[in-house]
ROLOMI-506511 format. One record per residue (C-alpha): x, y, z; chain; residue in one letter. Coordinates in steps of 0.1 Angstrom, whole numbers, always signed. Example, Ala and Ser with C-alpha at 12.3 -4.5 7.8 and 13.67 -1.06 7.14 Angstrom:
% ROLOMI-506511
> xx	yy	zz	cadena	residuo
> +123	-45	+78	A	A .
> +137	-11	+71	A	S .
% end
This chain:
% ROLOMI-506511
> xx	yy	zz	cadena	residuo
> +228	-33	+34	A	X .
> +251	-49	+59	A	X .
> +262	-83	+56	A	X .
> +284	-105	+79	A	X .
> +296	-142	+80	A	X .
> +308	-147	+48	A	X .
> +341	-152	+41	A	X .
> +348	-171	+76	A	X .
> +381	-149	+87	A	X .
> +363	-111	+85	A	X .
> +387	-87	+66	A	X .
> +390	-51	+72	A	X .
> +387	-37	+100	A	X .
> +346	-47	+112	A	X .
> +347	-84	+122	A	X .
> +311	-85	+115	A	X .
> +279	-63	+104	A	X .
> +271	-59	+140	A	X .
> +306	-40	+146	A	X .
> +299	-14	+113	A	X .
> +268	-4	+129	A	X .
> +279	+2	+163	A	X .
> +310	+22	+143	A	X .
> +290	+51	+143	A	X .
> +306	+54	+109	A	X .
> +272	+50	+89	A	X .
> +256	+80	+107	A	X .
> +289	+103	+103	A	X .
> +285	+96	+65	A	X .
> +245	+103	+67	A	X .
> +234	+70	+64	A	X .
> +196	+67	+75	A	X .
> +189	+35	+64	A	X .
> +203	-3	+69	A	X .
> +192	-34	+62	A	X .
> +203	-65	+75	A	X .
> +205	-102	+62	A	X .
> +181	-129	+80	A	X .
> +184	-161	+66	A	X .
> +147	-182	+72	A	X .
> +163	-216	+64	A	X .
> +197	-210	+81	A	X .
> +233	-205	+64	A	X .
> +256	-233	+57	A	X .
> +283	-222	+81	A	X .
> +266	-202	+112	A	X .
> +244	-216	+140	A	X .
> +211	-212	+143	A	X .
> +217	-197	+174	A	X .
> +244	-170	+162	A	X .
> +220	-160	+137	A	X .
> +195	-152	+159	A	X .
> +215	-133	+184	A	X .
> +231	-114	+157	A	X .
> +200	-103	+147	A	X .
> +182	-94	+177	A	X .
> +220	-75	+183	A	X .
> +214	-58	+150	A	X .
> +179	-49	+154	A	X .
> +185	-34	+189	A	X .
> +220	-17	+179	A	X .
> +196	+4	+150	A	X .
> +173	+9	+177	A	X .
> +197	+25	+201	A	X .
> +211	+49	+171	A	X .
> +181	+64	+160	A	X .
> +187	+42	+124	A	X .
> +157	+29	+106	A	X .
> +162	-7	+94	A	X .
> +149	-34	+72	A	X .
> +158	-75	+70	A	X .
> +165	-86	+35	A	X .
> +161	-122	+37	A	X .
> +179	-149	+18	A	X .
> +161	-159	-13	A	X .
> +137	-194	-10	A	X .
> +115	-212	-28	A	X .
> +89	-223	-1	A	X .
> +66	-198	+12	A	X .
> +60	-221	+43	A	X .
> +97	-217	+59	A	X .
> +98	-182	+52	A	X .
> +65	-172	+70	A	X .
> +73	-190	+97	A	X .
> +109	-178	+103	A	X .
> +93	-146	+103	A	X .
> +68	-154	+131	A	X .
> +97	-161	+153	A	X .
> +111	-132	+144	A	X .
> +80	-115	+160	A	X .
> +87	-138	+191	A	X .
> +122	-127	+194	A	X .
> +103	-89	+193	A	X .
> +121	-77	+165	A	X .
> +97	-54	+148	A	X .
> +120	-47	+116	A	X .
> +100	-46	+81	A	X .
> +112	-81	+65	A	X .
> +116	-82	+28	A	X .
> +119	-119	+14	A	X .
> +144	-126	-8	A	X .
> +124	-139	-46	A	X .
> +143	-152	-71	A	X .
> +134	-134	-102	A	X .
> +130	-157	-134	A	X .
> +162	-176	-142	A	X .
> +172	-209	-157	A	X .
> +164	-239	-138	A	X .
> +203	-245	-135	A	X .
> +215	-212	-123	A	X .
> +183	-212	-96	A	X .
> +194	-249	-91	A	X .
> +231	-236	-85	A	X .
> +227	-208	-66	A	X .
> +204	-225	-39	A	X .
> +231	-253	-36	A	X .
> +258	-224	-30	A	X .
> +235	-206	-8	A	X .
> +221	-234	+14	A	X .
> +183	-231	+1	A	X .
> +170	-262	+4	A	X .
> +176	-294	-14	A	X .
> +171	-296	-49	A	X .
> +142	-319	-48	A	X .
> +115	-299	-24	A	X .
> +131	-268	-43	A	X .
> +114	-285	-78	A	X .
> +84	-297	-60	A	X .
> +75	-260	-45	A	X .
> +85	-241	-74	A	X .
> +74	-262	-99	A	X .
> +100	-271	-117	A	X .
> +115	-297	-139	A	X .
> +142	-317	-128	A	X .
> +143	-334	-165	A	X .
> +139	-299	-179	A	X .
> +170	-280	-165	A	X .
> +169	-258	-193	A	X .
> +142	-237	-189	A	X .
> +132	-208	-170	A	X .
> +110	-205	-142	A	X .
> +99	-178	-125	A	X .
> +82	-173	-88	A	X .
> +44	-175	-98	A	X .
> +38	-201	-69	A	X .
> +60	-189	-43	A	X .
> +46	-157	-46	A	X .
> +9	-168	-42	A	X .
> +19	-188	-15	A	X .
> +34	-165	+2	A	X .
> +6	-141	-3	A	X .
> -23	-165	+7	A	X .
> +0	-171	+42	A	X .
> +6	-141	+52	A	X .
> -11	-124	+84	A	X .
> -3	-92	+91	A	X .
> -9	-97	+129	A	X .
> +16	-125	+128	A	X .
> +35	-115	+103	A	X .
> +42	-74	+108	A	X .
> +53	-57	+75	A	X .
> +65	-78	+51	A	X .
> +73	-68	+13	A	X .
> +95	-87	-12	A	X .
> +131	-84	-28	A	X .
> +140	-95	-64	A	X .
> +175	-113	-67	A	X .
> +175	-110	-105	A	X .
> +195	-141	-110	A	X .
> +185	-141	-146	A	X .
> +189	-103	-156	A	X .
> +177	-71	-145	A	X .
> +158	-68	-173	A	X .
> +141	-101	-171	A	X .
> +133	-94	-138	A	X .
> +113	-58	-145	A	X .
> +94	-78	-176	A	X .
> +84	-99	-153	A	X .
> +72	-81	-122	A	X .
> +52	-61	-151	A	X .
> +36	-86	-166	A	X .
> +26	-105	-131	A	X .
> +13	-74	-121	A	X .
> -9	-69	-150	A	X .
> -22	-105	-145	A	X .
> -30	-104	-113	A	X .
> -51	-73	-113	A	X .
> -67	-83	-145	A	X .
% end
């Protein structure tokens, strides 16, 4: 996973993601594999605009050296942003599998604080989408809804390949209960 932008003045010797991939370097060391960042509702401190070209650049760079590739998407909260960031990544014919970003189950305040830090969304329409409690900060939460939301909008003629990515903000192990027991509900 290759990830540019953050901190503002690059250090080493790759000013951005873009740069390591056309290195060559990944392929000497028998990488096969990259995935790149996409960010469906934009980063605090790069243009929309860069963020698009950076990806198409990305997507075509892997393209041109034989490497397959993925997009692993910020976490979010709303289903509805994320589905249709991914459409215009269709229109901007990038045909990269996109994995969106969920936030495994967490406390309220470390979701709350990482998607301040991060740029996702404003704490408000982050509560009302996820279903959380603004008076209840600490409790957990985990991504029931966003996960059926996502689910009942997704297309696969729009859409392409899309499959999710756990940040497990509130333990690994948390996480993997989790995704267990979700599973076993939802096939029940």
């Amino acid at each position: 996973f290759v990830v540019g932008g953050d901190p503002a003045r690059p250090e080493g010797p790759y000013k951005d993601s873009l740069s390591l991939i056309e290195s060559g370097l990944l392929q000497d060391h028998g990488v096969r594999h990259v995935g790149v960042s996409g960010y469906p509702e934009g980063h605090p401190a790069i243009s929309q605009e860069a963020l698009w070209s950076a990806l198409r650049d990305k997507s075509a760079a892997l393209a041109a050296r034989g490497l397959d590739g993925g997009v692993i998407t910020q976490f979010g909260f709303d289903a509805d942003p994320v589905l249709a960031w991914i459409e215009k990544v269709r229109g901007h014919g990038i045909t990269l599998p996109v994995r969106v970003g969920v936030p495994g189950p967490a406390g309220v305040r470390r979701l709350m604080s990482y998607a301040t830090r991060f740029g996702v969304g404003t704490s408000a329409s982050i509560a009302k989408k996820y279903g959380l409690s603004i008076t209840n900060l600490m409790g957990t939460a985990g991504p029931d809804r966003f996960l059926r939301a996502l689910a009942g909008g997704y297309h696969p003629a729009r859409h392409g390949t899309v499959q999710i990515h756990f940040y497990t903000f509130g333990g690994l192990k948390a996480t993997s209960e989790w995704i267990a027991q979700f599973r076993k509900d939802v096939l029940a």
